[in-house]
N, C-alpha and C positions, 0 to 999 in steps of 0.2 A: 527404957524398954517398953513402958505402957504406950509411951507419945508413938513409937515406931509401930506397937501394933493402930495404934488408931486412924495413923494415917494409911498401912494399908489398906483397912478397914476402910476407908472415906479413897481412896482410889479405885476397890473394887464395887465400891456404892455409883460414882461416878460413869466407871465405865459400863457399869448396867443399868443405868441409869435412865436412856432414852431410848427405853421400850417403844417402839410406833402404836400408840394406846391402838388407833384404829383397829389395823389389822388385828390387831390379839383380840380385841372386845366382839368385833365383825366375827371371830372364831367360836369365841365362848360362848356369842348370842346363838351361832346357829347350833353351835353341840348341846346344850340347854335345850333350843327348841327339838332335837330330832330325838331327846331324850321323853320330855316332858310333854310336847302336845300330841304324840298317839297317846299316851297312858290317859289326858285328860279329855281324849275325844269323845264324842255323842254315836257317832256311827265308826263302827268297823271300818278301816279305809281298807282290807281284803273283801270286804263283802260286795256282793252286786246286790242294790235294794231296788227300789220304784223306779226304776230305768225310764219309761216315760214321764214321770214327773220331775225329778231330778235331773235329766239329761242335760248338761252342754250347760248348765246356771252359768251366767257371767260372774266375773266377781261382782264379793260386796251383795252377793243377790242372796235373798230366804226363801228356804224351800218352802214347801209344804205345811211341814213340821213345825215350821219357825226355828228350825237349823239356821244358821247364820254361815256360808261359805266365804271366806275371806278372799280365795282366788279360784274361786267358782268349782264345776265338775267338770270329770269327765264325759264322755261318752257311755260310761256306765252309770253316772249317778255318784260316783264316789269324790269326798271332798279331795280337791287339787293340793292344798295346802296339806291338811292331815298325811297324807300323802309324801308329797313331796318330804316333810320332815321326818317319816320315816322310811322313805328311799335315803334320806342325808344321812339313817342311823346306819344304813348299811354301808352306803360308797363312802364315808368316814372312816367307818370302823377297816371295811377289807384295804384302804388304802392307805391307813395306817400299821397294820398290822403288817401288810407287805410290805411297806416303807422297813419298817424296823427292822423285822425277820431279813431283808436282803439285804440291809446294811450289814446284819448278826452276821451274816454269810460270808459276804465279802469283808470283814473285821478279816474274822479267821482264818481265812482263803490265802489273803495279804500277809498278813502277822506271820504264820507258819512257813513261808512263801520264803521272805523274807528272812526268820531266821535259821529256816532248813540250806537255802541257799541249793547250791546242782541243782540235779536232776530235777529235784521238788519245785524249786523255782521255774527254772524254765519252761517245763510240763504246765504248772498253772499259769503262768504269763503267759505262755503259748495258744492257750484255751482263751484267757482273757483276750487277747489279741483277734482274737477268731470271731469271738462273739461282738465284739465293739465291733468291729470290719461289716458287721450284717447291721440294717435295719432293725431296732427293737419291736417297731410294728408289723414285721413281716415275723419275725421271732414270737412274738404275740399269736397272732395268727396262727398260726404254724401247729403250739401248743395247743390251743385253746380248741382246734381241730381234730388234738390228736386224742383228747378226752371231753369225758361228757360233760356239757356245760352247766354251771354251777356256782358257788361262792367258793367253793374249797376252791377248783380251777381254777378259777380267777387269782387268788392267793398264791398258789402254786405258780402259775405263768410270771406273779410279777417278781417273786425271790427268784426263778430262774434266769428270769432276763434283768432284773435290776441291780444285782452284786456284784458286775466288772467292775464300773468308777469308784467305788467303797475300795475296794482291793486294793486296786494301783495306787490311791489315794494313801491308805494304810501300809503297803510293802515301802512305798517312800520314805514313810516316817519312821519305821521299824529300822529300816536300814541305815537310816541316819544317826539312830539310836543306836544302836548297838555296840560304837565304840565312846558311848557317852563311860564318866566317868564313876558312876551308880551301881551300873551294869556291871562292868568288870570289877567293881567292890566288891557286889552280890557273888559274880561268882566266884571270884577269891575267897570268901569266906564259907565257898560249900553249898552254897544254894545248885538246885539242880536246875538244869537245862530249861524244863517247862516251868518251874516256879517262876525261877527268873522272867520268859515271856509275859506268864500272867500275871506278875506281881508287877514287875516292872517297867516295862517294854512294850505291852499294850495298853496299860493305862496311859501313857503320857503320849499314845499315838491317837487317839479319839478323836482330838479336834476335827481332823478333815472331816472323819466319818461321821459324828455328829452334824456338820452343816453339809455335807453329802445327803444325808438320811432325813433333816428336814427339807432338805430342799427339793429333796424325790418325795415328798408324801402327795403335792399336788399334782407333780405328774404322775404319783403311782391312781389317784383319784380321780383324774382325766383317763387316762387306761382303762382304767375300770369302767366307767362308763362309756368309752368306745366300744369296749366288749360287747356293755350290755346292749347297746343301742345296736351292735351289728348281731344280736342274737346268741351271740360266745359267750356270756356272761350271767349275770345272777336273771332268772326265770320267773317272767310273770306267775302266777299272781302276783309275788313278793316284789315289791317296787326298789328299784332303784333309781336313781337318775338318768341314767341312759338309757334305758327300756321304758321311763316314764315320756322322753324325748324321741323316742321311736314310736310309741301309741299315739304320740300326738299329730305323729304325720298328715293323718289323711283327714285329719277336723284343722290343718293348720292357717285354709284361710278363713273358714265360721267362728271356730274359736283357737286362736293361738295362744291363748293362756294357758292351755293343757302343757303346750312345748315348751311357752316362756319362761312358767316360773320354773320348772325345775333347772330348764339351761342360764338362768340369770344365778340361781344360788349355783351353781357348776361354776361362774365363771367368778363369782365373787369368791370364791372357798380356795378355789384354786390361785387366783389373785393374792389371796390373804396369804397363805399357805408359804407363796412364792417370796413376798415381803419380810414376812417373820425370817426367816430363809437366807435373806440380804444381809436382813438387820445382824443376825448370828453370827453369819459370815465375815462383817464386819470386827464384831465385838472377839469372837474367836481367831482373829488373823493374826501371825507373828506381828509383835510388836502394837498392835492395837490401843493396848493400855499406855501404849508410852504416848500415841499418838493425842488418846483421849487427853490426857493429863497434860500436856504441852497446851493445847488448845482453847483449856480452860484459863490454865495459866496464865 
């Protein structure tokens, strides 16, 4: 019995085993930094200080002050970096949080979908159906105009438009389940209708929606920054990535490091994002562990 647990134990070691260190470390450096270098900064990066002194620094350049700007200023004097890492605490934060919450959505949407079956089903596949058929960036749009723009908005816009694929993903495997042999135990022995879902029935349906829901956090983070950059989005003063990508416009041939670095971590976050994503996808897919474990073999 011990030998059988340990070799589980050393299959489940295995198949989690090749983490892509990059990407995850590429992640944790920059949630670290959007956390920790506003708290440890010298200057406000909301305040406008000595505009004529400060203006447009290159990188690597010292103010005044003997401030050290790692990837220069802006146009107002404010450090680019300081900055950008807390524009990454917010388009992090809103594009996870969206991430999740519309995975949360379409879980339940699906699951219920699924074991209501009539009317209930077809109504919400019908909807889902509707909304996949449209453009998510004209769906974006659409929202983002019909209220005031902001970070809640933003949040709101992406559980609206990003909880079809979670759904369909989830009614699949709900459905599949249902005549599992578990199931009809549970309810032979009395369990009720909804326990059963939630006991039963949606936990062993996650998979999809777990590598659904990471693999939407870099596109919900790319979103969000098209917002901000089109004006729809979180609101100067408060920096994000795409509004720090939109100020940069018109200093973009004097100084383009106002525009670069934020759209460089944009594109690296979102890279990262989308790998971890893969790798998941991988390790989470029917039959994965058999695959892993044959290979080593």
């Amino acid at each position: 019995m011990r030998r059988s647990h340990v070799a589980t134990a050393l299959k489940r070691a295995r198949r989690w085993s090749a983490l892509p260190v990059g990407p995850a470390v590429t992640l944790l450096a920059i949630a670290l930094g959007t956390i920790l270098v506003p708290m440890l900064a010298r200057q406000d990066p909301l305040a406008i200080g000595d505009v004529l002194a400060r203006r447009l620094l290159p990188p690597l350049a010292t103010g005044p002050d003997g401030s050290f700007h790692l990837l220069g200023t802006d146009r107002f004097g404010r450090d680019v970096f300081v900055r950008a890492m807390l524009g990454g605490r917010l388009s992090l934060a809103v594009g996870v949080v969206g991430s999740l919450l519309a995975g949360l959505v379409g879980t339940m949407i699906g699951a219920i979908a699924a074991w209501r079956g009539g009317v209930a089903d077809r109504l919400a596949m019908g909807l889902t159906d509707v909304l996949l058929s449209l453009p998510r960036l004209i769906l974006l749009l659409v929202c983002a105009a019909l209220w005031a723009p902001g970070t809640t908005t933003v949040v709101v816009v992406l559980i609206a438009t990003g909880w079809m694929g979670v759904s369909r993903l989830v009614r699949a495997e709900v459905l599949g389940l249902r005549g599992r042999a578990y199931v009809e135990a549970a309810v032979a022995l009395g369990s009720g209708e909804w326990r059963v879902l939630m006991r039963h029935a949606i936990p062993n349906a996650l998979a999809p929606a777990v590598v659904a829901t990471t693999l939407g956090v870099g596109n919900a983070i790319l979103l969000e920054s098209g917002l901000s950059f089109l004006g729809l989005g979180v609101q100067p003063p408060a920096p994000s990535w795409g509004n720090m990508i939109a100020g940069g416009r018109e200093v973009i041939v004097t100084a383009p490091w106002v525009s670069l670095a934020p759209g460089l971590l944009l594109v690296i976050t979102v890279v990262a994002c989308t790998l971890l994503g893969d790798w998941l996808q991988g390790r989470m897919a029917p039959g994965a562990e058999r695959v892993a474990v044959r290979d080593r073999s």
